[in-house]
C-alpha positions as CSV (number, residue, x, y, z in Angstrom):
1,X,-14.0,-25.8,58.9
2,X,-13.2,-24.7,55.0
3,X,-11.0,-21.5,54.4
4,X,-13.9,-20.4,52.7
5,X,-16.9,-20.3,55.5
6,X,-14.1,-18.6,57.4
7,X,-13.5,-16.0,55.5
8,X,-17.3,-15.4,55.1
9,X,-17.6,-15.6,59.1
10,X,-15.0,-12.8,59.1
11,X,-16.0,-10.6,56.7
12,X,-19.6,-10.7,58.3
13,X,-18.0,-9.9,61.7
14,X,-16.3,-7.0,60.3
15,X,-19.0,-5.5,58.9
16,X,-20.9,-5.6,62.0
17,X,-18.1,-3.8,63.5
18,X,-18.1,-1.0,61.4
19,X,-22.1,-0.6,61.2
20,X,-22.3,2.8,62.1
21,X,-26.1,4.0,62.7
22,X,-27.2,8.0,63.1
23,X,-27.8,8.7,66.5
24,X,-26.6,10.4,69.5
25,X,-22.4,10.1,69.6
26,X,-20.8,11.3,72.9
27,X,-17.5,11.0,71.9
28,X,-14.4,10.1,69.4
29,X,-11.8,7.9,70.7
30,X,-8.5,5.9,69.9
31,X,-7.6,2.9,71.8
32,X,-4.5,1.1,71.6
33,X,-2.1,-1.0,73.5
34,X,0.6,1.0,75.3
35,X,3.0,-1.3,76.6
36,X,5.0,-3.7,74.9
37,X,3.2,-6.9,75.4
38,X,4.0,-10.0,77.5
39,X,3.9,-13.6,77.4
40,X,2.6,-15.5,80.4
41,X,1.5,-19.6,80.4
42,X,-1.6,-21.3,82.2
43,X,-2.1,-25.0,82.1
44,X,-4.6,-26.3,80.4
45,X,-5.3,-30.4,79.7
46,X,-1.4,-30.8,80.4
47,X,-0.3,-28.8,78.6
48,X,1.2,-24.6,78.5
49,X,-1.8,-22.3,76.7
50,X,0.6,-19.2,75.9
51,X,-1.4,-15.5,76.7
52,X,-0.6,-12.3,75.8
53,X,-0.6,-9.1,77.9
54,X,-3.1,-6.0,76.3
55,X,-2.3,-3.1,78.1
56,X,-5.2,-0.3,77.3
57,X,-6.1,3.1,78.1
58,X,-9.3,3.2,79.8
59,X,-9.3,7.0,80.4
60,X,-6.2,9.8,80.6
61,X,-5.2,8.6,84.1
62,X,-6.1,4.6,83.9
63,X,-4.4,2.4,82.1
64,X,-5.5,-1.6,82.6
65,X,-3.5,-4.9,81.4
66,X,-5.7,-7.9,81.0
67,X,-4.1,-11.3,79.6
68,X,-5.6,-12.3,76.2
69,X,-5.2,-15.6,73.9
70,X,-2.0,-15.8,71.7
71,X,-3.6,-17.4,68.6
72,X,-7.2,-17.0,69.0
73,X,-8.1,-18.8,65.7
74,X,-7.6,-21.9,66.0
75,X,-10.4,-21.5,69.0
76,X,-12.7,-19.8,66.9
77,X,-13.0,-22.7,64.2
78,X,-13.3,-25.2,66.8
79,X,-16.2,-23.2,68.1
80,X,-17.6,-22.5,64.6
81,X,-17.3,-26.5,63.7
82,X,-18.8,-27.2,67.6
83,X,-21.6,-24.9,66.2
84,X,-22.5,-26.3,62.7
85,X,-22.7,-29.9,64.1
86,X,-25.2,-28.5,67.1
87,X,-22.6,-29.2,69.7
88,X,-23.6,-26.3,72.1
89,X,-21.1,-24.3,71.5
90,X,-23.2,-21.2,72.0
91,X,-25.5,-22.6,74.7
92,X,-21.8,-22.9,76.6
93,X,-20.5,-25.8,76.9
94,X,-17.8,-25.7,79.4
95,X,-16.1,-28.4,76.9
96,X,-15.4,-25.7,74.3
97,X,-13.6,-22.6,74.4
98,X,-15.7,-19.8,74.0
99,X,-13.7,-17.7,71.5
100,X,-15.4,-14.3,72.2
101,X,-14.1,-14.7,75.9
102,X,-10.6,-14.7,75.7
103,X,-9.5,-11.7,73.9
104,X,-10.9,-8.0,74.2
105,X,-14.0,-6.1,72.8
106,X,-14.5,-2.4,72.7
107,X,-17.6,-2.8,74.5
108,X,-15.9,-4.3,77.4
109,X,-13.5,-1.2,77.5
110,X,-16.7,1.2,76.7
111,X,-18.1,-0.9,80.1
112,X,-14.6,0.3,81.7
113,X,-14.7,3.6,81.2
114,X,-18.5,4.1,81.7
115,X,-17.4,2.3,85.6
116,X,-14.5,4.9,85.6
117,X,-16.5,8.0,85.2
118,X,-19.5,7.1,87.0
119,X,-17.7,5.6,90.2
120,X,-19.4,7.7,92.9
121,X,-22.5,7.4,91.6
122,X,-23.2,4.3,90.5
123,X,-20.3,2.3,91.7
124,X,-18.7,3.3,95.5
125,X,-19.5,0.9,97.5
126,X,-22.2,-1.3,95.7
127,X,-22.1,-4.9,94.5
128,X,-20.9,-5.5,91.2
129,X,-22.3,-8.8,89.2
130,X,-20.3,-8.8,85.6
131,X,-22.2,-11.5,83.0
132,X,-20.4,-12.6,80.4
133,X,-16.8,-10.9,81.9
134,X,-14.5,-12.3,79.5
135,X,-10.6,-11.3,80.4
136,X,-11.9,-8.7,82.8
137,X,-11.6,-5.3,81.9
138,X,-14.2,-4.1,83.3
139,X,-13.8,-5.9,86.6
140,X,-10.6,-4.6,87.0
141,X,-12.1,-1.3,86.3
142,X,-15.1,-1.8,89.2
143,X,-12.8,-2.3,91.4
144,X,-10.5,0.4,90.9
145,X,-13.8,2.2,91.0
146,X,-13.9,1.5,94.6
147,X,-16.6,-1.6,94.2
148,X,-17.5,-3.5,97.7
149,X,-17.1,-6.8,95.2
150,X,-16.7,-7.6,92.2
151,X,-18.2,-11.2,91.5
152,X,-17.1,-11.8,87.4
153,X,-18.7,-15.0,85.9
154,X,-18.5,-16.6,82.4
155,X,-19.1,-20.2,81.0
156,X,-15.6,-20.9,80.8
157,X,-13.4,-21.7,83.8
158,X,-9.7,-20.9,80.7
159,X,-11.5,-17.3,80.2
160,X,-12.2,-16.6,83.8
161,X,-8.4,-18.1,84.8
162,X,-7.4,-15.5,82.1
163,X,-9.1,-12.4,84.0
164,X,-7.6,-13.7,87.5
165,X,-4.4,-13.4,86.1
166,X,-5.2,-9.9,84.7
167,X,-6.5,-8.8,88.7
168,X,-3.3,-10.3,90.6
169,X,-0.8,-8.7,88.7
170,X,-2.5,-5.6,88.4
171,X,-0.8,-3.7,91.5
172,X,-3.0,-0.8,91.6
173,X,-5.5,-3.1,92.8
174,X,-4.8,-3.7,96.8
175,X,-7.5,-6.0,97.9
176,X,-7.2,-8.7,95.1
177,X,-10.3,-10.8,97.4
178,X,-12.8,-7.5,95.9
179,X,-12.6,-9.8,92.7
180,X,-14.5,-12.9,92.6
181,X,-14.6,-15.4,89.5
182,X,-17.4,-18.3,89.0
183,X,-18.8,-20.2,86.5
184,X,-22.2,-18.6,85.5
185,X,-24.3,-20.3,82.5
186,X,-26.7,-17.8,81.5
187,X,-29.3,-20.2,80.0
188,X,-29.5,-21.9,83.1
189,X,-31.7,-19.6,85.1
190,X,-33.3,-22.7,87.6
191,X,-30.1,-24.0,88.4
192,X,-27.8,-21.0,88.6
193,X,-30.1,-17.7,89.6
194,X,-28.4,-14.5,89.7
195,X,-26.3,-13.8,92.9
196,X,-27.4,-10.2,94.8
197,X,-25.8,-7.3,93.1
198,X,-26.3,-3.6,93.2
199,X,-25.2,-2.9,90.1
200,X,-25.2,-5.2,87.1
201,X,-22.6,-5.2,83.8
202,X,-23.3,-7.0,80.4
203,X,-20.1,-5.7,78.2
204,X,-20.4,-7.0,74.4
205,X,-22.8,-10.0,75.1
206,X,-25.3,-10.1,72.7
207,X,-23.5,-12.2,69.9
208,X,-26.6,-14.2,68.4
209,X,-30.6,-13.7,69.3
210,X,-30.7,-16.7,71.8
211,X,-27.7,-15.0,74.2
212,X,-29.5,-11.9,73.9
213,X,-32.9,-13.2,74.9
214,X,-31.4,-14.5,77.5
215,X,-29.4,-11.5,78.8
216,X,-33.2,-10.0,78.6
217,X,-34.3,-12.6,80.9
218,X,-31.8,-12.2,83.3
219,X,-31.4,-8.1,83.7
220,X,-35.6,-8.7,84.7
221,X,-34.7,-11.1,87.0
222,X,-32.1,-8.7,88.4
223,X,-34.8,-6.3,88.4
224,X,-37.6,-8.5,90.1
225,X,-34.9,-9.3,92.7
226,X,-33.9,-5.8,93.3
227,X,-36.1,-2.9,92.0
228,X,-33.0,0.5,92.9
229,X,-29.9,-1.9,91.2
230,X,-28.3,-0.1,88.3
231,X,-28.0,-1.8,84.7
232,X,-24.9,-0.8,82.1
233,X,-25.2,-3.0,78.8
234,X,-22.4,-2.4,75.8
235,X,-22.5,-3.9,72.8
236,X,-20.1,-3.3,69.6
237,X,-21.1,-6.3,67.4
238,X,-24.5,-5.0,66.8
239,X,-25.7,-8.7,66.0
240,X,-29.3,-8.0,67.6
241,X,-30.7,-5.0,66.6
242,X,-34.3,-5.8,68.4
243,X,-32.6,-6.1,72.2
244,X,-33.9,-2.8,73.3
245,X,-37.3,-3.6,72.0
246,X,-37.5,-7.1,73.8
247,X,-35.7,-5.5,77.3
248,X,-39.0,-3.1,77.0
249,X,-41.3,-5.3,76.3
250,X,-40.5,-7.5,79.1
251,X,-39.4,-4.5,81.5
252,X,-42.8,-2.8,81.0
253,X,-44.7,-3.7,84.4
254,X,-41.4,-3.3,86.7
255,X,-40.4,0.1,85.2
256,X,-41.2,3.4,83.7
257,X,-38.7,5.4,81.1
258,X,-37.9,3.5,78.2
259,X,-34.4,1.4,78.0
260,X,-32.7,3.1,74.7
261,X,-28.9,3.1,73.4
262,X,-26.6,5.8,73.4
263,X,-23.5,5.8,71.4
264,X,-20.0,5.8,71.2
265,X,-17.4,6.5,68.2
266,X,-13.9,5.1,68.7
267,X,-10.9,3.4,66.9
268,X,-10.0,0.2,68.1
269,X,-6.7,-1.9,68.3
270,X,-7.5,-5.5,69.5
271,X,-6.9,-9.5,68.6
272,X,-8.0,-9.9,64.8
273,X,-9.8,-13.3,66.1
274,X,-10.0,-15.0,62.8
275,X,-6.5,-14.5,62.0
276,X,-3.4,-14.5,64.9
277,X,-2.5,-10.6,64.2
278,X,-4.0,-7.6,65.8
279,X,-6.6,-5.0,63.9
280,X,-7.5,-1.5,64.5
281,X,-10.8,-0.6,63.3
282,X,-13.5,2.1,63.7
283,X,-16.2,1.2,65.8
284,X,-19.8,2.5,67.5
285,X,-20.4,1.1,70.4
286,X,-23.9,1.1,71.7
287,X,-24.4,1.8,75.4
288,X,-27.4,1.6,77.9
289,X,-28.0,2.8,81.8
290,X,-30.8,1.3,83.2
291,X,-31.9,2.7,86.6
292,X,-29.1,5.5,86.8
């Protein structure tokens, strides 16, 4: 891929990232890596793919490490190239490294904290199905929460090797079997239907219109499937600004209230993607209970 249509991709990511809309802000935050990070190595095609440890503060009494890409950008313009040439990269490909998977997003820590606060009432005891889970902060998060089971899927079997890493060396988590990973293709609703769950978590998913429609499709299969399960949707990119107004649309005869956003102001210290350094940014996140 040319420097330039890189740069372009970046500068249009950032902007997303500091969109801020007016609207209802529960809170101001700053998030930022508290330990001194690690280096850990998983195998991959025969060779040592080197991670990095991100240790961040969920709330004032959890802090959570999950195991992130050392040089994400090297992934990102192989996914960007895989894109332009119509390779699937989006539809998710196992093939190619999803880049949005294997570092961390404030809506995945949003997700966390929203598990953390809400844990006896919408947590405790309840099956937890995570789409899109990425490196796993919010599973590790459910299941601190005191989750019966945390079932975490994602396209690519590097990202969800990256989140069991995160889960068995997270000591604070006893029972590592409350945490189970599998590949889950979420444009693939006839061959892979959504596994039972109580409660259902879709942190920073909606990257393009054609995820997002399908995130739509699958929280009213949820819903279809089980009428009392419990919905929390983040989203920090703020790539589709219609989801709300397709989720009613197709939630309208299985449903009452109205699905709308809530928001969330915070400064955020995470992987700069394009290039191999971190960033700390503002952000709003945009958050959604469905059912609680």
């Amino acid at each position: 891929m040319k420097i330039a249509t890189l740069l372009i991709c970046f500068v249009n990511v950032t902007f997303c990232f500091q969109l801020k809309t007016a609207g209802p802000r529960k809170c101001k935050s700053e998030v930022f890596a508290t330990k001194e990070r690690r280096r850990e190595f998983i195998d991959l095609k025969g060779s040592k793919a080197p991670l990095l440890s991100r240790t961040v503060e969920v709330t004032s009494d959890l802090a959570l490490t999950v195991w992130e890409w050392e040089e994400p950008a090297e992934v990102v313009e192989s996914y960007w190239e895989a894109e332009q040439n119509q390779l699937g990269a989006v539809r998710g490909t196992s093939k190619i490294l999803d880049p949005f998977g294997i570092v961390s997003w404030p809506g995945s820590l949003v997700a966390a904290r929203e598990l953390s606060f809400s844990k006896d009432t919408a947590v405790k005891d309840r099956n937890v199905l995570i789409l899109g889970a990425g490196v796993g902060l919010e599973a590790q998060a459910a299941a601190l929460s005191g989750a019966r089971h945390v079932l975490a899927t994602d396209i690519h079997p590097t990202t969800l090797r990256q989140l069991q890493l995160g889960v068995e060396q997270e000591d604070a988590i006893d029972d590592k079997s409350i945490v189970e990973t599998r590949i889950l293709d979420l444009f693939a609703h006839e061959d892979q239907p959504l596994p039972d769950c109580d409660l259902l978590v879709v942190a920073d998913v909606l990257y393009n219109e054609n995820l997002a429609s399908q995130v739509v499709r699958r929280i009213v299969e949820a819903y279809k499937r089980n009428p009392k399960i419990l919905v929390l949707v983040t989203d920090s990119q703020r790539f589709v600004l219609t989801f709300d107004t397709q989720l009613n649309e197709l939630m309208e005869d299985i449903r009452g209230p109205l699905c709308s956003w809530t928001e969330e102001q915070m400064t955020f210290t995470g992987s700069g993607v394009i290039m191999n350094e971190d960033q700390t940014y503002d952000v709003t996140v945009r958050k959604m209970w469905i059912g609680a």
